[in-house]
C-alpha positions as CSV (number, residue, x, y, z in Angstrom):
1,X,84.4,156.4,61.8
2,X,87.1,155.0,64.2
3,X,88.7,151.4,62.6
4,X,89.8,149.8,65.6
5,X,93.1,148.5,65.6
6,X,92.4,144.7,67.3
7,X,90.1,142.5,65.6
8,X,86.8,141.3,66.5
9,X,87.7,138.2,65.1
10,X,90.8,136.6,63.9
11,X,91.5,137.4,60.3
12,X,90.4,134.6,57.6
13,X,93.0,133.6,55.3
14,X,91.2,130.2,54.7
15,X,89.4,130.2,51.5
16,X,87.5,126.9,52.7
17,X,86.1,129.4,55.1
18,X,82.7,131.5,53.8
19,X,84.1,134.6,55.7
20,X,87.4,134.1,53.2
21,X,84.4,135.0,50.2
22,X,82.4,137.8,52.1
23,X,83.3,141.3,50.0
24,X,82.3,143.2,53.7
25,X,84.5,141.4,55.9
26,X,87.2,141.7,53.3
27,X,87.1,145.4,52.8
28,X,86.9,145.8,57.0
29,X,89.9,143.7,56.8
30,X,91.7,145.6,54.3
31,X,90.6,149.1,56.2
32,X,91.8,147.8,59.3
33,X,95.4,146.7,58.1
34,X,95.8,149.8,56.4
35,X,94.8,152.0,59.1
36,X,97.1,150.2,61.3
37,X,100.3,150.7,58.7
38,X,98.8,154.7,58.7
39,X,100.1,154.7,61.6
40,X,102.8,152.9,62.1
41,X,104.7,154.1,58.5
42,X,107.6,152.1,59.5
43,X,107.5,149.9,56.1
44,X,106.8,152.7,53.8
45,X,110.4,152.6,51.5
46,X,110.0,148.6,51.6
47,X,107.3,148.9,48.3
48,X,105.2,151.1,46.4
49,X,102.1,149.7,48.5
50,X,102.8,151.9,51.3
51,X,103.5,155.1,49.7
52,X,100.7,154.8,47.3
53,X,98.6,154.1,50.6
54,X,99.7,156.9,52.9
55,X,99.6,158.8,49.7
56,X,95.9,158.1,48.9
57,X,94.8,159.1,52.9
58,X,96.6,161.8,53.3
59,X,95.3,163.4,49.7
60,X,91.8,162.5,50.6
61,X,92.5,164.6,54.5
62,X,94.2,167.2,52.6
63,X,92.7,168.0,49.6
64,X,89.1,166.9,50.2
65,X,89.0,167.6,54.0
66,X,87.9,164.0,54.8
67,X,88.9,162.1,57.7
68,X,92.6,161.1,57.9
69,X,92.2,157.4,58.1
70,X,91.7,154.7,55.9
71,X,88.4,155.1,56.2
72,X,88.4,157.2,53.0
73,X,89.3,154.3,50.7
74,X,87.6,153.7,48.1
75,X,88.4,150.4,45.8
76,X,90.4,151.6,43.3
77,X,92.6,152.7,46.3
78,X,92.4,148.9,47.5
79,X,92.8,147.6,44.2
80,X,96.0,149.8,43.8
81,X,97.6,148.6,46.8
82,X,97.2,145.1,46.3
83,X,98.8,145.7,42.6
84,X,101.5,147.2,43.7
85,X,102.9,144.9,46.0
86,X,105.2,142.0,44.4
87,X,105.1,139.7,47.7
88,X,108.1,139.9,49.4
89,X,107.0,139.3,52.8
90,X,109.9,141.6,54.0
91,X,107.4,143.9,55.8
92,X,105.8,141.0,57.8
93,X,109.0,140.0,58.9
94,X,109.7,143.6,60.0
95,X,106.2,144.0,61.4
96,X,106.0,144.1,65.6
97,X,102.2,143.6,65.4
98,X,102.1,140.2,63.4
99,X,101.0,136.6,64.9
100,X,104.5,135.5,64.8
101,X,105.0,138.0,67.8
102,X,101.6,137.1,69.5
103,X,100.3,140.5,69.3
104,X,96.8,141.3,68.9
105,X,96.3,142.8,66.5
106,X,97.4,140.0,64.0
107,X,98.4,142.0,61.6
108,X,99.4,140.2,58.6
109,X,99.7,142.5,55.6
110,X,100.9,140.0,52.5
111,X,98.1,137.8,53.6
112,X,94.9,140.5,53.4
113,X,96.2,141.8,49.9
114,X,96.4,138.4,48.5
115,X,93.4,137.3,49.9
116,X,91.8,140.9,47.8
117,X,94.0,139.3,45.2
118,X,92.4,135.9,45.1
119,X,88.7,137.4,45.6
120,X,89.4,139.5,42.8
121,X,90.7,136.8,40.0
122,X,87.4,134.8,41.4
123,X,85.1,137.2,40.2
124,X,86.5,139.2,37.0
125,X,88.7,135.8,36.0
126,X,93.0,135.8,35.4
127,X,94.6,137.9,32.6
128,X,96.5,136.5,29.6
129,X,99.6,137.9,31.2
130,X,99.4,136.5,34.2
131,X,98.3,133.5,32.8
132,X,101.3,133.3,30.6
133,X,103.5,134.1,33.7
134,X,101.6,131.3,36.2
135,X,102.9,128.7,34.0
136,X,106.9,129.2,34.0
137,X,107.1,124.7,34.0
138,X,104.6,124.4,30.4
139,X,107.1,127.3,29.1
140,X,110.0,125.0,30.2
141,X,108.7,122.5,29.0
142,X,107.6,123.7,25.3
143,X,111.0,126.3,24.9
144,X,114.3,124.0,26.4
145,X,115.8,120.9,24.7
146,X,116.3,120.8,21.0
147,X,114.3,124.0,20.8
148,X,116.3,125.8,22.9
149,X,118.9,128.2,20.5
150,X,116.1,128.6,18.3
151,X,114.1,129.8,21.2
152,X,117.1,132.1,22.7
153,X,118.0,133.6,19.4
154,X,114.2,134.9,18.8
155,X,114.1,136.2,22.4
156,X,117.0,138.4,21.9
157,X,115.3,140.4,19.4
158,X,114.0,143.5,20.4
159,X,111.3,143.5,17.5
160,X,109.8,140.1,19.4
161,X,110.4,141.1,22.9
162,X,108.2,144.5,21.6
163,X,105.3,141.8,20.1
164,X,105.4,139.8,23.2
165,X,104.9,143.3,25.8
166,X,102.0,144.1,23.6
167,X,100.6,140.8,23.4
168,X,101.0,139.1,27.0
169,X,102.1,142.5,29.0
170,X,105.7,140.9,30.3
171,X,108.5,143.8,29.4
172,X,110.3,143.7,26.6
173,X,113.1,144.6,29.2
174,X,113.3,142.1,31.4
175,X,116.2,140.1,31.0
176,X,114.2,136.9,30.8
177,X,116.6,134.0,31.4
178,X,117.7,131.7,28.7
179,X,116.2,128.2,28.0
180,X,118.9,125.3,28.1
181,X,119.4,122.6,26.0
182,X,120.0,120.0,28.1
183,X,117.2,120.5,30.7
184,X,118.3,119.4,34.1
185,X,115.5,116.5,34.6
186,X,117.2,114.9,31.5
187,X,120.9,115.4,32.1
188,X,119.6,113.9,36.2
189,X,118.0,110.8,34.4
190,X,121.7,110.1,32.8
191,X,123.8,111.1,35.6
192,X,125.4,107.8,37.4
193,X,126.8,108.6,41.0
194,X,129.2,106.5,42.7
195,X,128.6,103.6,44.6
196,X,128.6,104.5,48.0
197,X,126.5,107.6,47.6
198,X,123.9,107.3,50.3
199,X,125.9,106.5,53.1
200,X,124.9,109.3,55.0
201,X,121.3,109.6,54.0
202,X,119.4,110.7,50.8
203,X,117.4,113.7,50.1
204,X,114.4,114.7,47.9
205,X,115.8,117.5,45.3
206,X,112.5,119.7,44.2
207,X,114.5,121.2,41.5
208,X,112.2,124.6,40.7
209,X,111.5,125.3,37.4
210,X,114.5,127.3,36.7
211,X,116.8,125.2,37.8
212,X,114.7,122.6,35.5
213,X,114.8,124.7,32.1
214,X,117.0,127.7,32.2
215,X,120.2,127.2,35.1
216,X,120.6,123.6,35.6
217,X,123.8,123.9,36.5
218,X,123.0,125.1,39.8
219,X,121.4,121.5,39.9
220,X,124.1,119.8,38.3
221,X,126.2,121.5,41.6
222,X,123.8,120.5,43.9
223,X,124.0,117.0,42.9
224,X,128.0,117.5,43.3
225,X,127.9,118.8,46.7
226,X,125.5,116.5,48.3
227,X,126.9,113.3,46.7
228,X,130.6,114.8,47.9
229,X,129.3,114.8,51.5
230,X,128.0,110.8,50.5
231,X,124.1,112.0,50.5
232,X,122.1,110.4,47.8
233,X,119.7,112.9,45.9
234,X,116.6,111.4,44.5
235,X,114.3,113.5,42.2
236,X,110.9,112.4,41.5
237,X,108.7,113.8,38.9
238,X,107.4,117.4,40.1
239,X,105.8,120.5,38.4
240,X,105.8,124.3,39.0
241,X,105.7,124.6,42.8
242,X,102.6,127.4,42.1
243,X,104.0,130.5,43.9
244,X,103.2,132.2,40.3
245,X,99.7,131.1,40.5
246,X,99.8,132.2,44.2
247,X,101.1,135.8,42.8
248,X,98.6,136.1,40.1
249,X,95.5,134.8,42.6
250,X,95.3,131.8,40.8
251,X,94.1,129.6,43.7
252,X,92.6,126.5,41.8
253,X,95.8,126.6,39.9
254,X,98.5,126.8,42.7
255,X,96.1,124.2,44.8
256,X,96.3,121.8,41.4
257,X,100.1,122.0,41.4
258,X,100.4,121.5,45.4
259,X,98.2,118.6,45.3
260,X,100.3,116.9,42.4
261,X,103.6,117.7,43.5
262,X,102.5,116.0,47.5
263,X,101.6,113.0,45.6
264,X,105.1,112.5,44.2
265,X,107.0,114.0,47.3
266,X,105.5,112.6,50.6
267,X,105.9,109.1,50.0
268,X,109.7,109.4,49.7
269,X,109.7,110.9,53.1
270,X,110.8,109.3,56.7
271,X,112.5,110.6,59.7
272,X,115.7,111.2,57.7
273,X,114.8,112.6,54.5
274,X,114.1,116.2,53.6
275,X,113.0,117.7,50.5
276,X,115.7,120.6,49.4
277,X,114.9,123.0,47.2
278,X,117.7,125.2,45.6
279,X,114.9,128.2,45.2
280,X,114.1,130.1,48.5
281,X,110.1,130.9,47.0
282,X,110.0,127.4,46.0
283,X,110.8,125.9,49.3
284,X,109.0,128.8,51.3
285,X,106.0,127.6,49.1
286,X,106.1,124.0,49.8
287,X,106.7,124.3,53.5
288,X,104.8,127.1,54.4
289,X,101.5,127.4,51.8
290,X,101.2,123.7,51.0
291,X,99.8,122.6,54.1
292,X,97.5,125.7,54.6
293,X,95.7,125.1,51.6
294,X,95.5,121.8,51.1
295,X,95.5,121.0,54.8
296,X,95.9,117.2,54.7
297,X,98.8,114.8,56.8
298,X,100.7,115.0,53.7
299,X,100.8,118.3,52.9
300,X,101.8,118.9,56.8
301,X,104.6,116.1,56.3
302,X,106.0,117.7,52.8
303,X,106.0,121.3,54.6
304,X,107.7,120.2,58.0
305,X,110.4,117.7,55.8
306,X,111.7,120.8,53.0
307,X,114.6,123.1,53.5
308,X,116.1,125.5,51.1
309,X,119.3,123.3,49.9
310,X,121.6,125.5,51.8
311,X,119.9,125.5,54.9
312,X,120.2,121.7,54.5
313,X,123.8,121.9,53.7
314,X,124.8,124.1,56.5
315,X,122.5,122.6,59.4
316,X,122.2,119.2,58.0
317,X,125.1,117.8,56.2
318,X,127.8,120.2,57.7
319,X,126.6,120.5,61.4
320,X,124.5,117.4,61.7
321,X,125.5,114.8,59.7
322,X,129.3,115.9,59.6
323,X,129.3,114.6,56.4
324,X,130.5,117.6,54.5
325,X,134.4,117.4,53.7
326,X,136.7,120.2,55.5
327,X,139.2,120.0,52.5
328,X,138.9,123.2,50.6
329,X,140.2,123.6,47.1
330,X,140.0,126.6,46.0
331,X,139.5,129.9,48.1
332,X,136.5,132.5,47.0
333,X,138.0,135.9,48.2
334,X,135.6,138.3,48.9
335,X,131.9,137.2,47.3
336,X,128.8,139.3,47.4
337,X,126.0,137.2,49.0
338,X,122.3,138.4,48.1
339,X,120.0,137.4,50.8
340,X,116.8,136.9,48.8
341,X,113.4,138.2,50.5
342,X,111.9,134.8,49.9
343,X,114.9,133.5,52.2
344,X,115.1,135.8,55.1
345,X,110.8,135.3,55.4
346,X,111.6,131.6,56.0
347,X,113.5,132.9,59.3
348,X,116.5,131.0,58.8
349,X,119.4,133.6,58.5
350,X,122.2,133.2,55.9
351,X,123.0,129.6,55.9
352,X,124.7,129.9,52.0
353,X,127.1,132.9,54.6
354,X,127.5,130.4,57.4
355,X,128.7,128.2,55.0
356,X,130.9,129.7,52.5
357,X,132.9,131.7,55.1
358,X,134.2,128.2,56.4
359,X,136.2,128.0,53.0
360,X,139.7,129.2,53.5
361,X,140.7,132.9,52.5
362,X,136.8,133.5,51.5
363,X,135.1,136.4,52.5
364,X,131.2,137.3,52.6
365,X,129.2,140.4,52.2
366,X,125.3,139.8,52.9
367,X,123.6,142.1,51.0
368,X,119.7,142.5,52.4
369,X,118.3,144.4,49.8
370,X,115.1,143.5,47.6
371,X,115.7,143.3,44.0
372,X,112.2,144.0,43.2
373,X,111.0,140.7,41.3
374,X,110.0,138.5,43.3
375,X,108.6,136.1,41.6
376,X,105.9,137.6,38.5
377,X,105.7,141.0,39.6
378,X,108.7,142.4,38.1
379,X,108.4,140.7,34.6
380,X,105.1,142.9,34.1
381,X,105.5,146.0,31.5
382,X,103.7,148.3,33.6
383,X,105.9,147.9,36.6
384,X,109.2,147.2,35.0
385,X,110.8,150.9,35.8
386,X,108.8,151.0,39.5
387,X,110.9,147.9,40.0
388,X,114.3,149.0,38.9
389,X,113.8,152.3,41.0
390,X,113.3,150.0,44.0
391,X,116.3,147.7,43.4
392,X,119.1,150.4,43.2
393,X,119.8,150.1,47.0
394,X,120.6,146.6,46.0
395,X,122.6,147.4,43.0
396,X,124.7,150.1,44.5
397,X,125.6,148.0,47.8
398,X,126.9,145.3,45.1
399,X,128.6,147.4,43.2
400,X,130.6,149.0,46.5
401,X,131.8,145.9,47.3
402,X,134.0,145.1,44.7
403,X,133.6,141.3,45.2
404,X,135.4,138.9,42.6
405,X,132.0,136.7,42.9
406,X,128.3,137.7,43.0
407,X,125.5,135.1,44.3
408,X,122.1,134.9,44.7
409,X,119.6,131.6,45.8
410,X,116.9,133.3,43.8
411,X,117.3,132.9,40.1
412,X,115.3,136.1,39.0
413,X,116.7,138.2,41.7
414,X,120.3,137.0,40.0
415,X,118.6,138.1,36.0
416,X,118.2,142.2,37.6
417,X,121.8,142.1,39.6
418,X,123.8,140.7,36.5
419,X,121.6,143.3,34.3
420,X,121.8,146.1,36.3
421,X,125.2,145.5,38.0
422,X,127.2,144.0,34.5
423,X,128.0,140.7,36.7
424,X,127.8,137.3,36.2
425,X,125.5,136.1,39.3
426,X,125.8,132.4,40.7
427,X,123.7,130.3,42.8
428,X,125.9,129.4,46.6
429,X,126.1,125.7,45.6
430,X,127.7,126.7,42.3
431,X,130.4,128.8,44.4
432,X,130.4,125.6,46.6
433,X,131.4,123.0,44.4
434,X,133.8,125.2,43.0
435,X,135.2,125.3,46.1
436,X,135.7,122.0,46.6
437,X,136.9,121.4,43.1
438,X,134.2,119.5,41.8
439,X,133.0,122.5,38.9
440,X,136.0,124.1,38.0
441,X,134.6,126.0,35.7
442,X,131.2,126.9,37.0
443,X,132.5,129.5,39.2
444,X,135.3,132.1,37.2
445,X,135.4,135.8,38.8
446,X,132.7,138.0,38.5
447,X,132.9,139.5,34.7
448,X,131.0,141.2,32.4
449,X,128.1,140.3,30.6
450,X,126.2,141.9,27.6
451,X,123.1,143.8,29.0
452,X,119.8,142.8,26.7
């Protein structure tokens, strides 16, 4: 049969719409985006997705003299697809055919597997591992404070990590990030800034889980930078933005957390005040998924008021506002700048480059290069080596530059560089406030660190 290229109707990604539920417009959706990227091929060394594709038509033309389209698919060659892919939207950005370049075809690839992702976990239910990996705040919340060395020390034990791969299906491999024991929503509830902090605005800091329960001194800089440039940070209470649940399919989950966290956030808001969140999935979540799926003035509000904290710092407080100081004191040298996936989707270039190459005698390599997490997806036993094969194009390019500092925005992208690279891995802001003297310690060159 010929799949034609240009739909007869625009795809559904609403899953308030009955089509969004309908297993045969689905699968003519699937067929039709795959048939179109059988074509195209241009994407096929972004993930696995498109080489386990192209590899599942051209075996079913070649070895069972069936038709050499996508017709041929069966669903286990759907299912494996939509496994395979860890969500990085890179291939949407890439794609010519998308609605973001008003072509007809609408192709939207991330979109039609998670939908098949979504329709799936409705029907046979979510797994205990991806349970266990939707809820990165509960773990937070149960594993940092006085819990925290106690929890760290177990998790370094290979015997554990071997129980826990069994049991819940993350690999024993991963190198999960510790726990702190000073969790950043406590040390933000003690910290006093000075008095004329707010002089040139406030902001809303969505602090991510991460930054929450395992790095919160990449909060603890962002709340030096911004109140350094006289911007007041308020943080209000907030929970797991839901881009795990949105990876696992999760959609009553993910819509749970959107709802709560719009509650807290959109109230805070006016003409002045953005949300900034120092996690690129995080604020690509809350400005771009929030108001699709809970689609009410709020949500729109929340997702048109967030930037990712360094796009606020670069086009708000250091273009804008002016507010960011000039006096530099402490060059970088030459730094190694990870654009994460999650980042570049947003369409909002390098801001954390922009900005770092206006400190004296500092020098910055972006690096565009997946790292092959992305959120869940890497953490999983089963994919663990598939993902470390597809981040050594990352991990040589940061390894040939030499750079006395390595950063990252994206937390779990930083966990794989500083395993597979031997480098300690900081967020921008960190490097920032170094800069300016405010951390001195938070940002010492690029050294070693013990590989789990």
């Amino acid at each position: 049969m010929t799949i034609k290229p240009t739909p007869t109707s625009p795809p559904c990604f609403d899953p308030d719409e009955p089509r969004f539920w309908d297993a045969k417009d689905l699968e003519d959706e699937l067929r039709r985006a795959f048939e179109i990227c059988h074509g195209c091929r241009m994407c096929v060394s972004y993930c696995p997705s498109f080489p386990a594709l192209f590899d599942r038509i051209d075996a079913n033309h070649e070895e069972r003299g069936l038709a050499h389209d996508a017709s041929t698919l069966n669903e286990h060659d759907m299912r494996l697809v939509t496994d395979l892919c860890w969500q990085c939207k890179i291939c949407y950005v890439k794609c010519p055919y998308t609605p973001d370049d008003n072509h007809e075809w609408q192709l939207d690839f991330p979109k039609v597997l998670w939908r098949e992702k979504v329709v799936r976990s409705r029907r046979e239910g979510i797994s205990v591992q991806e349970r266990l990996l939707g809820e990165p705040g509960v773990l937070g919340v149960i594993n940092s404070g006085p819990l925290a060395p106690l929890v760290n020390f177990v998790a370094k034990s290979a015997l554990v990590r071997k129980v826990g791969e069994r049991a819940a299906g993350i690999s024993a491999r991963f190198p999960l990030p510790e726990y702190a024991v000073e969790p950043f929503d406590r040390w933000f509830a003690k910290h006093r800034p000075a008095q004329d902090v707010g002089r040139n605005g406030t902001v809303v800091l969505f602090s991510t889980c991460l930054v929450d329960y395992n790095r919160p001194g990449i909060g603890q800089a962002a709340v030096a930078v911004l109140e350094h440039a006289g911007i007041k940070v308020v943080r209000p209470k907030q929970v797991c933005c839901g881009m795990p649940n949105m990876d696992t399919g999760d959609l009553d989950g993910v819509r749970e957390k959107a709802r709560y966290n719009v509650e807290q956030l959109a109230p805070l808001l006016d003409d002045d005040v953005y949300i900034v969140a120092p996690g690129p999935s995080c604020s690509m979540t809350l400005r771009k998924e929030y108001p699709e799926l809970i689609k009410t003035p709020e949500s729109a509000l929340v997702g048109a008021r967030t930037m990712d904290l360094m796009e606020y710092l670069w086009k708000i407080a250091w273009r804008e506002k002016k507010a960011l100081p000039k006096n530099f004191e402490n060059p970088l040298g030459k730094v190694a700048y990870h654009a994460p996936c999650h980042m570049r989707a947003q369409k909002i270039a390098t801001p954390a480059r922009l900005l770092l190459e206006k400190i004296p005698n500092t020098e910055v390599r972006v690096i565009e290069q997946c790292s092959a997490v992305d959120g869940t997806w890497g953490m999983k036993a089963e994919y663990y080596d598939l993902g470390v094969k597809y981040s050594q194009r990352l991990v040589r390019q940061i390894a040939d530059t030499e750079a006395e500092h390595v950063a990252s925005d994206c937390p779990l992208a930083s966990q794989r560089i500083a395993k597979e690279n031997g480098v300690r891995v900081q967020h921008p802001v960190e490097l920032l406030a170094h800069a300016y003297g405010l951390a001195p310690n938070s940002a010492s060159a690029a050294s070693k660190v013990p590989t789990p």
